[in-house]
N, CA and C atoms as a LAMMPS dump frame, in Angstrom:
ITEM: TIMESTEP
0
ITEM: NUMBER OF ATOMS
150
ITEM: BOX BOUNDS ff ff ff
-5.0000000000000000e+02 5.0000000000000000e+02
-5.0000000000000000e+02 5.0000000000000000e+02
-5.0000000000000000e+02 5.0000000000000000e+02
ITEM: ATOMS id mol type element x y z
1 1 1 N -434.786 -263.207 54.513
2 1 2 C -435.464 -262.373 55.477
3 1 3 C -434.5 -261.283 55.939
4 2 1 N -435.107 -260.119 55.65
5 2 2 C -433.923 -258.891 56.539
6 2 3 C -435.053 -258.411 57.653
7 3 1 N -434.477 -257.607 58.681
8 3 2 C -434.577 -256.955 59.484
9 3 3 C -433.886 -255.633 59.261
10 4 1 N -434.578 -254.767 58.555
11 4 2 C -434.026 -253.348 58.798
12 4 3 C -433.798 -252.493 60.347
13 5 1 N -432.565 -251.804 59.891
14 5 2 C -432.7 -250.39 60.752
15 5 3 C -433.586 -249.693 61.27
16 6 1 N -434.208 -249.225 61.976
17 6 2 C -434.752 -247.833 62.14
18 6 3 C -434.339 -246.863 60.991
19 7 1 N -432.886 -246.551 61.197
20 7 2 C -432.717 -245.684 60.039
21 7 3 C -432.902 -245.755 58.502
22 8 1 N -433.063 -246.97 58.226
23 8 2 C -433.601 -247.739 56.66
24 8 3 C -434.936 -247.174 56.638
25 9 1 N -436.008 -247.608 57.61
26 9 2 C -436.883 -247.302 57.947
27 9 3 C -437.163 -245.698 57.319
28 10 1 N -436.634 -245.241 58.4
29 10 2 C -436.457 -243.865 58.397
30 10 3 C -436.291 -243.105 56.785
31 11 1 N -435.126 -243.458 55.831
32 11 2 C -434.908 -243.173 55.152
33 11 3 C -436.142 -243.547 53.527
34 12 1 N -436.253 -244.857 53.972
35 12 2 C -437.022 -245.415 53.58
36 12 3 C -438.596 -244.438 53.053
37 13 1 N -439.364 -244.216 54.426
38 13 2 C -440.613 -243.185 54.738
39 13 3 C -440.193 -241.648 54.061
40 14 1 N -438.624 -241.464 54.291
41 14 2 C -438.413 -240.033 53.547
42 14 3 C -438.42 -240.198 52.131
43 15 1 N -438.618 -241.202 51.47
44 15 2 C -438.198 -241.274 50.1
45 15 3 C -436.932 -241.031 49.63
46 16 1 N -435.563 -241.316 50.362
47 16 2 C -434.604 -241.029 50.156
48 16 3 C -433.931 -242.463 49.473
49 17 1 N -433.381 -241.928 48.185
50 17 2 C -432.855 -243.352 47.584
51 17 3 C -431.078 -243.779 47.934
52 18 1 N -431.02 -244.755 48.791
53 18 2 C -430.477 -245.512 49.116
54 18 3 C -429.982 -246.738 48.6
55 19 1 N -428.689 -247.509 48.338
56 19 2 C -428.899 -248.949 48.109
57 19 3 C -429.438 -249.554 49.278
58 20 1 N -429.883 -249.418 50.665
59 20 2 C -430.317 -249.644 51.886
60 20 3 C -432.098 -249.459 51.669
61 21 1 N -432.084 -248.248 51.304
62 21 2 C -433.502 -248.577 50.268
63 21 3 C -434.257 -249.177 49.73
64 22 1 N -433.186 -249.207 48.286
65 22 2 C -433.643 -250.075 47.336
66 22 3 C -433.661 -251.751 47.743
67 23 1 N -432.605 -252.098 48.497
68 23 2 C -433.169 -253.576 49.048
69 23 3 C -434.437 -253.268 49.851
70 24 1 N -434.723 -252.562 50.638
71 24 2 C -435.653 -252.975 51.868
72 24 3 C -436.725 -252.859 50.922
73 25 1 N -437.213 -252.094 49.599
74 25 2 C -438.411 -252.278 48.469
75 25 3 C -438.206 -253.575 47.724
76 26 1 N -436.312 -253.819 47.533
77 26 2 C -436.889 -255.205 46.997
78 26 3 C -437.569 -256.459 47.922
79 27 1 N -437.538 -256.112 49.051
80 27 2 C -437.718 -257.736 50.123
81 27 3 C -438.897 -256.941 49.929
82 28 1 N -439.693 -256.249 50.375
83 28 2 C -440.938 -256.274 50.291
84 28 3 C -442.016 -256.882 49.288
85 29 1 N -441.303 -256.631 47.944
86 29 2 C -441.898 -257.185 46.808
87 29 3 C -441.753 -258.85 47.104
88 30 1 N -440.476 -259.48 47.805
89 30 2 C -440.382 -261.213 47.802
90 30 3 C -441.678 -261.465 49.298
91 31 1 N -441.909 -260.157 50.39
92 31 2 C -442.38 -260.839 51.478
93 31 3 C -441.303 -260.857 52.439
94 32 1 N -440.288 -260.337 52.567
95 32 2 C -439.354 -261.257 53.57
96 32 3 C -439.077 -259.625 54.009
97 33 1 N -439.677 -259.155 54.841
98 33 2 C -438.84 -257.844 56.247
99 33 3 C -439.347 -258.352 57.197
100 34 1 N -439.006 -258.167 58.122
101 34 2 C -439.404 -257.961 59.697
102 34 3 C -438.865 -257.272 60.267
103 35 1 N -439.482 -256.991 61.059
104 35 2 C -439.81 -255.679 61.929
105 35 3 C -440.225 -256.23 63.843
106 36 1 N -439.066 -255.135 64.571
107 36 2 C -439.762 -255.473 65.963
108 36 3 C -440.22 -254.309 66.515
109 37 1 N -440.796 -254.414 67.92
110 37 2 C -441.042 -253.236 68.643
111 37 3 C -440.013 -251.865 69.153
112 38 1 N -438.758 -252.435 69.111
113 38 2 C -438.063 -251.226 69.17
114 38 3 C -437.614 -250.051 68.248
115 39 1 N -437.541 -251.277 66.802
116 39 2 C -437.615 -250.298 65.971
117 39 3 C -438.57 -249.42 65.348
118 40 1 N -439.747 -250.281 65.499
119 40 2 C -441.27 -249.319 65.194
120 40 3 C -440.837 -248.051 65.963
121 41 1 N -440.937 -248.112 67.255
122 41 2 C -441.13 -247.439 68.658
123 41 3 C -439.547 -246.383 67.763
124 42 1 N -438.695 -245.953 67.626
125 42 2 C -437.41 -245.384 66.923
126 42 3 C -438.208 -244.666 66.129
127 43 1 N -438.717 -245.207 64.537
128 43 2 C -439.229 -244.97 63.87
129 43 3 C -440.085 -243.678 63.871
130 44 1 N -441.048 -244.265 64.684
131 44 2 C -442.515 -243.065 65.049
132 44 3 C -441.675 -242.332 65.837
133 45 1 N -440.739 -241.949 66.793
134 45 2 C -439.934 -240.932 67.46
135 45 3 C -439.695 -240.376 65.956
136 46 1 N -439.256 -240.467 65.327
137 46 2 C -438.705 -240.166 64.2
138 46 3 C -439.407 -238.576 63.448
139 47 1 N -440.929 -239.641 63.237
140 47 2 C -441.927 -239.117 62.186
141 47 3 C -442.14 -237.398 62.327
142 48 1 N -442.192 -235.947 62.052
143 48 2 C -442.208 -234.968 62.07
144 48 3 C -443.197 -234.625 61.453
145 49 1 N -444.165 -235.429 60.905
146 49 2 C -445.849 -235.062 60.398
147 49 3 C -446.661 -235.623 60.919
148 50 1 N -447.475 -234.235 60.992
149 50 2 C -448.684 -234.589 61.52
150 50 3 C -449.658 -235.959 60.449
């Protein structure tokens, strides 16, 4: 189970390739991220599209 960054996150939504990246796509494929409210809440501060 990981718990990403905000900024994983972040980088993540930009399509920016990362080894921080590329794990947080591989746990997705096993099931295992989590995620809390502060970092959502980071995240969407983040977002710059409509």
């Amino acid at each position: 189970m990981i718990v990403p960054d905000a900024s994983v996150w972040i980088d993540y939504f930009a399509e920016r390739k990362t080894p921080q990246t590329a794990l947080l796509a591989a746990a997705f494929v096993r099931q295992e991220v989590m995620t809390g409210d502060l970092i959502i809440t980071e995240v969407l501060q983040d977002i710059r599209d409509e």
